[in-house]
C-alpha positions as CSV (number, residue, x, y, z in Angstrom):
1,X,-13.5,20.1,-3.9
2,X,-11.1,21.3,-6.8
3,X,-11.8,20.2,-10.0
4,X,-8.7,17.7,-10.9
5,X,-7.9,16.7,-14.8
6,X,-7.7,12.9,-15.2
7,X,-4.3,11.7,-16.2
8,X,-3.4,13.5,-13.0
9,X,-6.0,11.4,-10.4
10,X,-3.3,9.1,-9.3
11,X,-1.2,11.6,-7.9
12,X,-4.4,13.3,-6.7
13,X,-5.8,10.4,-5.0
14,X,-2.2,9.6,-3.1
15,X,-2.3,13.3,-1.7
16,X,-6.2,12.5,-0.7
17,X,-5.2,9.6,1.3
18,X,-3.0,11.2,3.1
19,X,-5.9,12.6,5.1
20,X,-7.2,9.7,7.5
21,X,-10.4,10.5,7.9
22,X,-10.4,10.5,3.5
23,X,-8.4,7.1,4.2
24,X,-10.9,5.0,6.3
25,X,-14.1,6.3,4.2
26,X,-12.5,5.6,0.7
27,X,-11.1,2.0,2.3
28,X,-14.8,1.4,3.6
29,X,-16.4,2.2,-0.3
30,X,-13.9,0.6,-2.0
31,X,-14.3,-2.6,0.2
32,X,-18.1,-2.5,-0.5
33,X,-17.7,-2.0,-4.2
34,X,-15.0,-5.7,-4.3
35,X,-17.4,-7.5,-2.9
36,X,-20.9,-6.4,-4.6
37,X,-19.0,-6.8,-7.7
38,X,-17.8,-10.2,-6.7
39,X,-21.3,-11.0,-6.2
40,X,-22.5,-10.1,-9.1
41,X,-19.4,-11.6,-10.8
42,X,-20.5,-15.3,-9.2
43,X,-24.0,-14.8,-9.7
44,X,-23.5,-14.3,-13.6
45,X,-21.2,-17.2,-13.5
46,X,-24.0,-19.1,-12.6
47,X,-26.3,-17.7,-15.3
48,X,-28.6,-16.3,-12.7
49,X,-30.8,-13.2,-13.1
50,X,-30.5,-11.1,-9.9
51,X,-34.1,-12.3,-9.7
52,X,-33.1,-16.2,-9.8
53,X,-31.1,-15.8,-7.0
54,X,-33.5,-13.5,-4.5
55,X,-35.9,-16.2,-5.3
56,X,-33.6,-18.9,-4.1
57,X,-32.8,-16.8,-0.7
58,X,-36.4,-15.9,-0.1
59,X,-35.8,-12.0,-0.9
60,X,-36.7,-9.4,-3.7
61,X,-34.9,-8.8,-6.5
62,X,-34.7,-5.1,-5.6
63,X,-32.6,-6.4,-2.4
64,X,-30.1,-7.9,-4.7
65,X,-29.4,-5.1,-6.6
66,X,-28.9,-3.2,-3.8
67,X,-26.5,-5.7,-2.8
68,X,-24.5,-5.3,-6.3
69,X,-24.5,-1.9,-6.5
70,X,-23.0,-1.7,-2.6
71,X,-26.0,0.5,-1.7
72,X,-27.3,-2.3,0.5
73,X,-26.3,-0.6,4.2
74,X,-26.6,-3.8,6.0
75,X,-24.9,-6.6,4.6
76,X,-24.7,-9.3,7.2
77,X,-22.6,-12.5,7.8
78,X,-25.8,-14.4,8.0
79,X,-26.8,-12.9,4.6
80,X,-23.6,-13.4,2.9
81,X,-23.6,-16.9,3.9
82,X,-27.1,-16.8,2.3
83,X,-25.5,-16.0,-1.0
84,X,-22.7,-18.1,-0.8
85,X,-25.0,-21.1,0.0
86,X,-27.2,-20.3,-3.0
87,X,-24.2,-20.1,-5.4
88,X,-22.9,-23.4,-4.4
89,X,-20.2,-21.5,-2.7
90,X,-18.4,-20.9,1.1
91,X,-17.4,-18.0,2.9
92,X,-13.4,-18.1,3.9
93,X,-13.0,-15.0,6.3
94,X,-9.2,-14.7,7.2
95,X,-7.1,-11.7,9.2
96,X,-3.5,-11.8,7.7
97,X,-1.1,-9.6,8.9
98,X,-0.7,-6.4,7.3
99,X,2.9,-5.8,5.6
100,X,4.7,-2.7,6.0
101,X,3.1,-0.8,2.7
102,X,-0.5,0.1,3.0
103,X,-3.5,-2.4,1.8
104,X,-7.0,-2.5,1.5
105,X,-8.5,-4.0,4.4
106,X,-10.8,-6.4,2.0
107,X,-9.6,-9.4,-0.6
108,X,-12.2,-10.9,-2.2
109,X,-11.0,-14.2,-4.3
C-alpha cells in the first residue's frame, strides 16, 4: 500500500471504496468500531468499570474489553442483549431502506 499524506485521505479513501471487496471489509470494521464504542460510551454513562459490568453479566473483564475495542469475533444477539439488560437498556434492531447514496450498513443511537 502507497504511503498517502493526510489532508489528502478523503479523497484517498473515496478511490479505496471504489473497490468492493475494500467496501464490504471497511463497512464490516467500521460497523464493529460504532458499536464497541457505543458500548463503552453507555457503560461510562453508567459510571461502570468494564469490570462492574462483566461482573453483572457473569463474564471477565478481559471479555469486555474485547468487546470495546471490536476485537471480540463473536458478538452475539444473545450477548448484546446481555449488555443492554445490564445497562438498563433495549436493543431496537430495524432494516430501513437504503436511499440512493451509499450508507453504512450499521446506526447505532
Amino acid at each position: 500500500m502507497r504511503k498517502v499524506r493526510l489532508e489528502k485521505i478523503d479523497a484517498h479513501l473515496k478511490e479505496e471504496l471504489k473497490d468492493e471487496v475494500f467496501r464490504k471489509a471497511f463497512e464490516l470494521e467500521r460497523a464493529k468500531v460504532v458499536l464497541a464504542q457505543k458500548i463503552a460510551e453507555l457503560r461510562q454513562n453508567k459510571h461502570l468499570k468494564q469490570s462492574d459490568l462483566a461482573a453483572k453479566m457473569g463474564v471477565s473483564q478481559q471479555f469486555i474489553s474485547q468487546i470495546e475495542t471490536g476485537r471480540e469475533k463473536n458478538l452475539t444477539i444473545e450477548t448484546l442483549i446481555k449488555i443492554a439488560k445490564s445497562l438498563g437498556r433495549e436493543i431496537n434492531i430495524s432494516f430501513p431502506k437504503v436511499s440512493g447514496h451509499r450508507h453504512s450498513y450499521l446506526k447505532v443511537t
